[in-house]
N, C-alpha and C positions, 0 to 999 in steps of 0.2 A: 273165681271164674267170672266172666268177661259177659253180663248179660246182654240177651240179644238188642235192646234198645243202644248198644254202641255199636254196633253195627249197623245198623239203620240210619244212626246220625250221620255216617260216614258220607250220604249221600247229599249233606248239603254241601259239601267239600267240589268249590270248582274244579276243574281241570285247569285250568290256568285263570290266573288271578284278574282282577278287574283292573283294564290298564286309566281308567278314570281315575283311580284312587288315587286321594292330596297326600304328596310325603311333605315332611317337615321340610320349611325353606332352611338354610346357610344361615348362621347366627347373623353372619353381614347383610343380608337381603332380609332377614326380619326385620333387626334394627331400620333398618330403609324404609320399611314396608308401615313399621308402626310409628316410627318420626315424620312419612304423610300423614298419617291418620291422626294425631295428635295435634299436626296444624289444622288439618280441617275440624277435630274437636275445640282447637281454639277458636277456629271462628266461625261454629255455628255456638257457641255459647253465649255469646252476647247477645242472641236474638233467642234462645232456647233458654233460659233462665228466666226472665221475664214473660215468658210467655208460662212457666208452671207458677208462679207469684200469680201473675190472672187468673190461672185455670185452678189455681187453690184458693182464691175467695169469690170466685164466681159459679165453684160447682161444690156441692157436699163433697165432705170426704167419704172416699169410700166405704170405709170400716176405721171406727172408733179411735183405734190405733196409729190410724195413717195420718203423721203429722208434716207440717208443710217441710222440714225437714227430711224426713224420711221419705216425702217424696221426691225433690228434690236429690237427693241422694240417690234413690232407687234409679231414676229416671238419667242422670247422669251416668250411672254406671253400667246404665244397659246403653246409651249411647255408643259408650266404648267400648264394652263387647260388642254390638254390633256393627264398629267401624273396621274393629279387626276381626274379625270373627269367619272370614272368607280363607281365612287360612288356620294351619293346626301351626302351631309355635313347636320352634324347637328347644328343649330342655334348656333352662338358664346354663351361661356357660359358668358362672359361680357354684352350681350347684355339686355338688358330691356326694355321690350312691350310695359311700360307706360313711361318712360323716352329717354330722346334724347340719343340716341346708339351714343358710341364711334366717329363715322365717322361723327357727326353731329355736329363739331366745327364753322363749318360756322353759322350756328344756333344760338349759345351760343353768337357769337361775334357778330351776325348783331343785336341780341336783348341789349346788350351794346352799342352798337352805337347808339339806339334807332328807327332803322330801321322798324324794326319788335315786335308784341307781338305771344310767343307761349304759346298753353296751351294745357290740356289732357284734352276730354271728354270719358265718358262711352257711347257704342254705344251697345245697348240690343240686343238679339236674334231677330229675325222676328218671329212673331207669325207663324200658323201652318197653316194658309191660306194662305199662302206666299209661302208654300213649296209643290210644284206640279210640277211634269214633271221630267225635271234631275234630278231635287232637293230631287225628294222621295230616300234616300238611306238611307236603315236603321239604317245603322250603324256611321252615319254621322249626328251629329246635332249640331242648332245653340247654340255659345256661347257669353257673353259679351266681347267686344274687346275694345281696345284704335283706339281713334281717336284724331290729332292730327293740332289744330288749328292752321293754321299761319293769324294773321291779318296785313296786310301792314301798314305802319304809313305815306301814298302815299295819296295825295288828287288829285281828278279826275278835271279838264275844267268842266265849267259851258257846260250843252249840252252832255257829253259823257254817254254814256248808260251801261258803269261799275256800277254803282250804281244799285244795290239791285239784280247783279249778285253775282255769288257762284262758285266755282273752286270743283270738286271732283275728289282728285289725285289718282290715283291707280299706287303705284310704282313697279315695275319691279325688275328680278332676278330668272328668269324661276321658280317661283312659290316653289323654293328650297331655297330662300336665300332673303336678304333684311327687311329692315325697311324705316315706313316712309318719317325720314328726315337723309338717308344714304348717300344723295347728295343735292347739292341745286337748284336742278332745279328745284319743287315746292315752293319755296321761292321766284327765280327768276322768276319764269311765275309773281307769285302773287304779286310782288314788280310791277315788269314793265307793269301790267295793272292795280294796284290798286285793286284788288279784291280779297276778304281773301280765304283762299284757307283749307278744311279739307281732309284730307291725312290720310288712312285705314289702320291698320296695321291687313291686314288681315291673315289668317292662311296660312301656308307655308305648301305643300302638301309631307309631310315629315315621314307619317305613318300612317295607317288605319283608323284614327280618322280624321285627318286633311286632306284626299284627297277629290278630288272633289264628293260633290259640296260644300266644309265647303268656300273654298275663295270668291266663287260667294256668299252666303249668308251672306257673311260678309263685302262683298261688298254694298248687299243690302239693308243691317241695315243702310248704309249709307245714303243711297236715301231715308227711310222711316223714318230717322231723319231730312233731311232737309226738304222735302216735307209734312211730317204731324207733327212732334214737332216745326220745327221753320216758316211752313208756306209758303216754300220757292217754286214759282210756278217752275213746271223740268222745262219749257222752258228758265228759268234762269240759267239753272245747267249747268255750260261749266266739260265736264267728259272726266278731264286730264291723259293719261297714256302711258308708255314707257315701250316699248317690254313685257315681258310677264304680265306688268299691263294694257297694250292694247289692250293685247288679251284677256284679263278681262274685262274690258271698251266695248270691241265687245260682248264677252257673256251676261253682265249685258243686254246690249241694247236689244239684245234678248228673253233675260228672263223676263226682262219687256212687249216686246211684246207679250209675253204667258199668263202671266199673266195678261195682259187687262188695263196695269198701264200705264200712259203718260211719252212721250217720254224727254226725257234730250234736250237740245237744241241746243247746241254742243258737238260732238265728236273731242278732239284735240289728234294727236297720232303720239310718235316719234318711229319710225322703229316696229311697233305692231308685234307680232308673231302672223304669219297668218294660218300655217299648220302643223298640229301637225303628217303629214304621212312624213314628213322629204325627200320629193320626189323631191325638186323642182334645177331645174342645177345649179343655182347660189350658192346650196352646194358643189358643182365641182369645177365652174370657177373663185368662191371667195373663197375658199379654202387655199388662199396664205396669205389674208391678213387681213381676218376678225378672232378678235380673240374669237371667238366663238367654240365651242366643240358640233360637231352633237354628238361623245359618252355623253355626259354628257345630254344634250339636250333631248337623247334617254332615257335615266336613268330618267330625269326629267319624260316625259313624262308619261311611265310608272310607274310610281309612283304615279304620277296626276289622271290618269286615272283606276285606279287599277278597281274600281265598274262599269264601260262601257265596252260596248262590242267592238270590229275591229270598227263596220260599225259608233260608234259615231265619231272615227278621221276622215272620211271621211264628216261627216254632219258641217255643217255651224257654227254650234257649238265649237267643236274643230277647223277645220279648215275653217275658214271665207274665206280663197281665194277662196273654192271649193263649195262655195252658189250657191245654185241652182238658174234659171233662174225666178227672180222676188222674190227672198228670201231679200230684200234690202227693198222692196217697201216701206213694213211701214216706213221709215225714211224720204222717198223723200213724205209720206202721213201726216207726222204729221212735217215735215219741220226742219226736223235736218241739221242742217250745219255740213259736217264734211272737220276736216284737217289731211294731211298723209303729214309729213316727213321721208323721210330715205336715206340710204346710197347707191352709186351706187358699194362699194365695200362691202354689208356686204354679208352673207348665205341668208338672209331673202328678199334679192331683189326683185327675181321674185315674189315669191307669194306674196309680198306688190303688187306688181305690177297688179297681177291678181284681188286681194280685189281692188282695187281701178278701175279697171274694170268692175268689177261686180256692183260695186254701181252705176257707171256709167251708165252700161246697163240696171241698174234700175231705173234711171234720179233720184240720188240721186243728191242733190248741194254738191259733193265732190272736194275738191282741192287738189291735189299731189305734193309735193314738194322734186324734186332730188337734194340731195347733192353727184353731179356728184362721187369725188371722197372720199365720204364719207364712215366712217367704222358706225356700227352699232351703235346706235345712238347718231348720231354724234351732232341732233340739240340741244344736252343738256349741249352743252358749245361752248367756242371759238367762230370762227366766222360763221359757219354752226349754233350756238345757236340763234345768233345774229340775223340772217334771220331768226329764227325760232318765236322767238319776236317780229318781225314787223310784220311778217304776222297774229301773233295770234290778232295783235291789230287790223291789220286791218279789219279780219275776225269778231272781236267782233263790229268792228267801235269807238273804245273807241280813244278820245284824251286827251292826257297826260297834264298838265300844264308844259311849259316848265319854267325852272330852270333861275334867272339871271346866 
């Protein structure tokens, strides 16, 4: 049964969609779009290079860690998000939904190694009882998606309770960009605890058809395949995701509790996007070093939310940091464990910071974890990954066999 809070949500549902809303340009007018922006990156570098050489021996560095390289680096790469960043891109035209995309070389090599086995599954629409609340937009409906299987070739200690657990990744790239296995951080979760991991290629909110709520239902198709085709109880379902796959992972959690359907059993989440009113100061005072684009961000945004009215960026929904007071409960009721990593230098600080308040002050069991001088998300490599991995283990309680 169908509780009354989906019914209620139905109200942030326009009557007709926001005609402001950026759809993806033409593969040919991006290309255009980002080969200006490229020359004008050429030539403000020669005067923009030398001016961080000055501003790196003429002012402390920020934090400990921040070397003239990394700034450098940093500082360059939000240039160029910020030069293009006025538009949402449309999906590489190399890329493919059911195939490991380009960037997914780690993939190809650790299944030679014998590391890993991957494979593609069909992951169905959700039927029509599934779609209530945000999810009624007319113009939006479910489709078949790739899902995309990693199984470990890791065996568990006799005693650890990885066994007949489940990974569901939702990967990140503000809901504009992204595949899959575009990085290897669901490979490496699923290696380093032994437990196979299926990763959503859901729809990228890139134009009328594919804006919200097509990613959340395609998310869900996910849960309504491990939970009723393979059986798999949710409180086994660890529901892995980074920045705006987190903030997925937040809404899924949600919209299961609308719908009356039991809860996932962990929340794991590196740097989640928490608010989608883009208000919060750590867009001010990280501003320097986080290479994040609030313009692009905003563009996202907007784009995402075309069918919603103002008042859904404000609701729990959109923005989980601004949950109302006991809007958490059900998780701390049905006994979800959640983990927050993130950066103490990205945009998205505070309001991680505030979500992870809020569960608190709804006696969620959540654990927060600062990577003091970290950029946005940082736990999905190097040695900030590293901490990020131990603690998923220990949060799970799984013991590894160790190696002679």
């Amino acid at each position: 049964m169908f509780r009354d809070n989906a019914t209620s949500s139905s109200n942030y549902v326009r009557p007709a969609p926001n005609p402001t809303a950026p759809n993806a340009p033409s593969h040919l007018t991006y290309t255009l779009i980002t080969s200006i922006a490229y020359l004008m990156y050429l030539l403000i570098i020669p005067f923009y290079v030398p001016y961080l050489f000055v501003l790196q021996s003429l002012t402390p560095r920020p934090f400990p860690s921040w070397t003239l390289n990394r700034r450098v680096t940093t500082r360059l790469n939000k240039l160029w998000v910020t030069l293009t960043g006025w538009w949402i891109p449309p999906l590489p035209a190399d890329w493919d939904d059911w195939k490991i995309a380009p960037p997914g070389e780690p993939y190809i090599e650790a299944q030679k190694k014998g590391e890993i086995e991957v494979k593609v599954i069909r992951l169905d629409p959700v039927g029509k009882e599934y779609i209530k609340g945000i999810a009624e937009v007319e113009h939006v409906k479910g489709e078949v998606r790739p899902g995309f299987w990693i199984d470990p070739l890791v065996a568990l200690s006799k005693g650890g309770v990885g066994e007949g657990k489940v990974i569901l990744h939702v990967h990140g790239g503000g809901y504009i960009r992204g595949h899959p296995l575009w990085t290897p951080f669901p490979m490496e979760i699923s290696k380093s605890t032994g437990v196979q991991c299926l990763s959503v290629n859901y729809r990228k909110t890139l134009s009328p058809t594919s804006s919200f709520p097509a990613p959340l239902l395609d998310v869900l198709s996910a849960y309504i395949y491990l939970t009723r085709k393979l059986d798999i109880p949710p409180r086994n379902i660890i529901l892995l995701g980074e920045s705006a796959g987190a903030h997925l992972a937040l809404m899924l959690s949600q919209y299961l509790r609308d719908l009356g359907l039991p809860q996932i059993g962990y929340l794991i989440l590196s740097s989640p996007w928490s608010d989608f009113t883009l208000s919060y100061p750590s867009y001010n005072y990280n501003s320097n070093y986080c290479q994040l684009s609030p313009i692009r961000l905003g563009q996202a945004v907007k784009s995402a939310t075309r069918y919603f009215t103002p008042d859904f960026l404000e609701s729990g929904y959109a923005s989980p940091a601004k949950m109302v007071s006991g809007g958490w409960k059900y998780l701390r009721e049905e006994g979800t464990k959640v983990y927050v990593h993130y950066g103490g230098r990205e945009l998205f600080r505070d309001e991680i910071e505030d979500l992870g308040k809020g569960m608190k002050r709804d006696g969620v069991d959540v654990r927060m974890r600062l990577d003091p001088d970290g950029l946005h998300t940082s736990g999905m490599n190097g040695e900030a990954g590293e901490v990020f991995k131990k603690d998923v283990l220990d949060i799970l309680d799984i013991q590894k066999r160790l190696k002679d």
